[in-house]
N, C-alpha and C positions, 0 to 999 in steps of 0.2 A: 604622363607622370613617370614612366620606365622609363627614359630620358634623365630623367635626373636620381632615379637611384642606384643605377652604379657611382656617378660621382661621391653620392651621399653613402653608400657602402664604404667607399676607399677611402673618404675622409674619415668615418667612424672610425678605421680600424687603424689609419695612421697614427703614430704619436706626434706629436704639436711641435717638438725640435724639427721631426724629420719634415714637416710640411716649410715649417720657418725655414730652416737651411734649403730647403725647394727653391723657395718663393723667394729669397736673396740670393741665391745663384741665377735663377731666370730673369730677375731685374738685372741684372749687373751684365749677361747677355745683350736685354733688351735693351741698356743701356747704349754699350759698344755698339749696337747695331746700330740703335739712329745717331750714331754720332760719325759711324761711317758714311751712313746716308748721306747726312746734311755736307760733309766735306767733298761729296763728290757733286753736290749742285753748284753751278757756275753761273747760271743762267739767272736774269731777275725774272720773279713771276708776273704775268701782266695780269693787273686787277680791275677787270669786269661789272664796272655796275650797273644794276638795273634801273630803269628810271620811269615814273609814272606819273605820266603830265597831265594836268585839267587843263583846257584851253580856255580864251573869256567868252565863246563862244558857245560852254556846257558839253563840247566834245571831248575825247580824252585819246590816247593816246600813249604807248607803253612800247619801251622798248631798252638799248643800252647806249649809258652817255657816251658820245663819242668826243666831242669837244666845244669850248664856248667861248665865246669871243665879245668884245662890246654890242655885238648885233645880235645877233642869234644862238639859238644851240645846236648842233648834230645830233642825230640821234641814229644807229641801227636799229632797224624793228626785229632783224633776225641777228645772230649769233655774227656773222658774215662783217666783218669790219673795212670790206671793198670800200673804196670812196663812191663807188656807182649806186651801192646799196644805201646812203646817208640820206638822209630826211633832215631839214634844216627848219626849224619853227622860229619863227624874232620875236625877241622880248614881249613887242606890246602886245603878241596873243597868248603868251604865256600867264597863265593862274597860280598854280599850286604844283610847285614838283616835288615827288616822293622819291627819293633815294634811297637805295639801299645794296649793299655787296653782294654779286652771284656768289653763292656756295656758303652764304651767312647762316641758314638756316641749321642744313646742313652740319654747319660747323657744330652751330649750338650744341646741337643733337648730341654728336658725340662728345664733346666735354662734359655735357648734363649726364649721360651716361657713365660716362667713366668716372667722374666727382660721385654718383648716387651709390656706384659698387665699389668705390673705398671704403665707401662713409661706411654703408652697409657691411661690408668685412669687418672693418674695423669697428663696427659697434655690438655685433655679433662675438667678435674674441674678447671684447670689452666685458661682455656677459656674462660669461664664463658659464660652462657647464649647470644644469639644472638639477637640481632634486634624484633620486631612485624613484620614476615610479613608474606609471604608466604612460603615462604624455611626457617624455621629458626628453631633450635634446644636449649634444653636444653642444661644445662652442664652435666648432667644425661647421656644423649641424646648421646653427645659426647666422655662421658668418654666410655661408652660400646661401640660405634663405633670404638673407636679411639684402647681401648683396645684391642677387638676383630683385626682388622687389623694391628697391629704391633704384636701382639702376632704370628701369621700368620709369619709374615717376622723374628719376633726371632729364632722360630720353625726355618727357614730355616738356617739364619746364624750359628745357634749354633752349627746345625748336621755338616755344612760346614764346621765349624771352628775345630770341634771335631774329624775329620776324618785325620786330620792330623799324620801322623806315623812318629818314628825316626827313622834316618838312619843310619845304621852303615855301614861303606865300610871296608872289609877285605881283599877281595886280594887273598885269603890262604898264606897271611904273616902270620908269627908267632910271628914276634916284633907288628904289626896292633892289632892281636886275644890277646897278652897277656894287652897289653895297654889296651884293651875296656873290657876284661875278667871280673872286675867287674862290671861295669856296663850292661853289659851282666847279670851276676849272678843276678843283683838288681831287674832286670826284670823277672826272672823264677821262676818257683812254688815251688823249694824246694832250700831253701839256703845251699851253698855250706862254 
């Protein structure tokens, strides 16, 4: 709890102009910043997904799509994108493939966080200031409280919501595998 009462000292004693002119001069930094950043990426990023397959055989099998073709899928079981390291499974043992992007969850996490500590800022200075009494709070007070715990509950929902996989059901049909065959393709590391 000492941890957070110097912040909550320094916001009490601040006045609300001086935090506002803060907090719009550091955006406006953070601004310029990521827009340096993004101008000096050149590179495309290569998008990684995970993939987790039922065979019709009840065995399973998990690793990252590599690529798919009218026959079969690749698959890396480690991180490793060597063509030595591929694993190639054919459609008709194919069941149910679960898709989903490395770094999804992840992602989630922090958008859920950082959506939960605006909201919370902002509903906190929404409040405005309490009562004279004994229990009573700043909007300062409230906005770091408020932010702080929904930030918290974003963090959860976002991972939650992020962990969600697509599902493909094949069957080891070959009309199922050539229908979904692009979308398949759209998800693996090297276009077909």
């Amino acid at each position: 709890m000492a941890f957070f009462a110097l912040p909550l000292q320094i916001v009490s004693f601040c006045k609300f102009e001086t935090v506002k002119a803060t907090s719009i001069i550091l955006m406006g930094i953070l601004l310029l910043y990521s827009m340096g950043v993004q101008a000096q990426k050149t590179t495309k990023k290569v998008k990684l997904h995970k993939v987790w397959i039922s065979l019709t055989d009840s065995s399973k099998v998990k690793g990252v799509l590599y690529s798919a073709d009218k026959n079969a899928i690749k698959i890396a079981k480690n991180y490793s994108m060597d063509v030595s390291n591929l694993t190639s499974i054919n459609y008709q043992n194919l069941d149910i493939l679960k898709i989903r992007r490395k770094g999804k969850v992840g992602k989630g996490a922090w958008i859920g966080a950082l959506s939960g500590v605006g909201a919370g800022i902002i509903i906190g200075l929404i409040d405005g200031d309490d009562e004279l009494g004994w229990f009573s709070f700043t909007k300062e007070e409230k906005a770091l409280a408020s932010g702080i715990y929904l930030g918290a509950v974003g963090t959860g929902i976002g991972a939650l919501i992020a962990t969600k996989k697509e599902k493909i059901a094949i069957n080891g049909d070959n009309q199922k595998y050539e229908k979904m065959l692009k979308t398949i393709q759209s998800y693996s590391f090297t276009p077909n």
